[in-house]
C-alpha positions, -999 to +999 in steps of 0.1 A: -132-065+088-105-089+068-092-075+035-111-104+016-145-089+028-131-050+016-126-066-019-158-084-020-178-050-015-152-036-038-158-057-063-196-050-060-194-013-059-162-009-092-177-040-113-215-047-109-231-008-101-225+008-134-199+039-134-232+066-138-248+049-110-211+052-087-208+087-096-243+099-089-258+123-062-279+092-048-244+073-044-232+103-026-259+102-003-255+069+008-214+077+009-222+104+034-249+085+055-219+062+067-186+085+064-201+121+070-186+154+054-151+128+053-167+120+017-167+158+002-132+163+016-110+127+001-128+141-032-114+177-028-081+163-016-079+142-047-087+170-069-059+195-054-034+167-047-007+186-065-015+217-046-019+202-012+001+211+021+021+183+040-005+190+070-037+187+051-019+153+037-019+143+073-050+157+084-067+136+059-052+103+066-055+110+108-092+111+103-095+082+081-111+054+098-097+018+100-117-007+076-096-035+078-085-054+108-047-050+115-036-055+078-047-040+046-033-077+031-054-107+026-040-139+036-034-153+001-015-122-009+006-126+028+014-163+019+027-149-016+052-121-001+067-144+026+074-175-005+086-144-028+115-133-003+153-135-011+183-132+013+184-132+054+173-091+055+140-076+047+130-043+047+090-033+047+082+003+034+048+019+053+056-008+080+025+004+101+017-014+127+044-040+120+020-067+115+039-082+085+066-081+098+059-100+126+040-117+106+070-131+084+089-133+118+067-157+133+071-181+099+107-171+092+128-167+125+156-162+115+152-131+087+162-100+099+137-074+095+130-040+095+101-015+093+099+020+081+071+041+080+068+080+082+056+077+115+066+049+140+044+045+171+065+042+205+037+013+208+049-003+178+084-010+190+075-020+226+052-047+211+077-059+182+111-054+205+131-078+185+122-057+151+141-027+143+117+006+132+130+035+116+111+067+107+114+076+068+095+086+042+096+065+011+102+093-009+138+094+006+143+063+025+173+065+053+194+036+041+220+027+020+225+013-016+214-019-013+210-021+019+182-051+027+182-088+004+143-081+001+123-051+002+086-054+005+055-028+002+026-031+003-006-007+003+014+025+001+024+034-036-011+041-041-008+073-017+021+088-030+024+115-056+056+111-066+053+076-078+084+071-098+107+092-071+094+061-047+099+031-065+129+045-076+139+049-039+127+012-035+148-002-059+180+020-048+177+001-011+171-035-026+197-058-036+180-090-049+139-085-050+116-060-049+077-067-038+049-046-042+016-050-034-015-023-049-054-028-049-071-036-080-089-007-081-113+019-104-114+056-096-147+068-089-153+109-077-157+098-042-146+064-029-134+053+007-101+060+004-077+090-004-061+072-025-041+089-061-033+065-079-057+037-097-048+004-113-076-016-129-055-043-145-025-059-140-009-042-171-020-009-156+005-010-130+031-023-153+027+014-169+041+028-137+067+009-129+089+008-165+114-001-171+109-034-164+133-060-154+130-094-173+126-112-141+095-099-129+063-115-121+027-098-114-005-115-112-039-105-097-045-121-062-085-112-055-088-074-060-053-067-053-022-065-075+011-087-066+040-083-081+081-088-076+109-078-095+147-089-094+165-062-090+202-077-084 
């Protein structure tokens, strides 16, 4: 399904069903009707996150299913990230598929892009030959200083423990802008998602990402959070 109909049955379950309602054994039961056991163990990987092996990290996230149709953005929040880029190279962290990138490639021709993603499918490169992919983690990316005009991701801080070790790594390989796109989300015990980190409002993920350059811009785009710094 497109990311617009996730966030309309997001915005159902985290703002209309009231918080004892979401947490309750009769939620759970309609969780596990549809997922399975899958439900028990995001909540357990949740709760030991800081104790948790790099293979159980993987485990989880290979047996999560795909909800959304090749991209976890929605088309207003794609429209926003290809007006917000700077420069003639563009780097996108958690790359995926490579969707957005050939997505912006089919718009803007003539930017130079690269994907990285801890995991690059030989698939992935045979469809998107004129893209370069490298493996890396975003935790310690594999590129210079500065390396791209624009870094873009989108969809991955959420996962990632060491939150500020990232973004700092994102900032260290951008030269003029930094774009970041995170749901709009509440944390409930057991959700769809492994997700570990939670941003309810706008300001919420400002919290996160201090300190803040003065040209910056965030707004909320549906049930997702856009936002771009200038890091140059």
């Amino acid at each position: 399904m497109k990311r617009e109909t996730v966030n309309a049955i997001r915005t159902v379950l985290e703002e209309v069903i009231p918080p004892f309602l979401r947490d309750s054994g009769a939620m759970r039961w309609l969780f596990r009707r549809h997922w399975g056991p899958l439900v028990d163990d995001i909540e357990r990987f949740r709760e030991r996150i800081p104790f948790v092996t790099a293979e159980e990290y993987r485990s989880i996230y290979e047996r999560m299913p795909r909800v959304q149709d090749e991209t976890d953005n929605s088309e207003a929040c794609l429209k926003r990230i290809v007006d917000a880029i700077e420069g003639e190279t563009v780097l996108d962290v958690g790359c995926g598929t490579g969707y957005l990138l050939d997505w912006l490639k089919q718009r803007r021709p003539a930017l130079k892009l690269t994907g990285t993603d801890f995991i690059i499918e030989e698939g992935t490169r045979s469809r998107h030959p004129e893209i370069r992919f490298v493996e890396g983690h975003v935790e310690r990316l594999p590129f210079d200083d500065n390396a791209f005009d624009t870094v873009i991701c989108t969809h991955v801080l959420e996962h990632i423990l060491e939150f500020r070790t990232a973004l700092a790594e994102l900032r260290r390989v951008a030269a003029k802008r930094l774009i970041i796109v995170v749901p709009q989300e509440r944390e409930y015990r057991f959700t769809f998602n492994p997700h570990l980190h939670f941003f309810p409002y706008p300001h919420s993920f400002l919290r996160y990402v201090t300190p803040i350059p003065e040209g910056h811009v965030i707004e909320s785009v549906g049930r997702d959070i856009f936002y771009f710094e200038d890091v140059g």
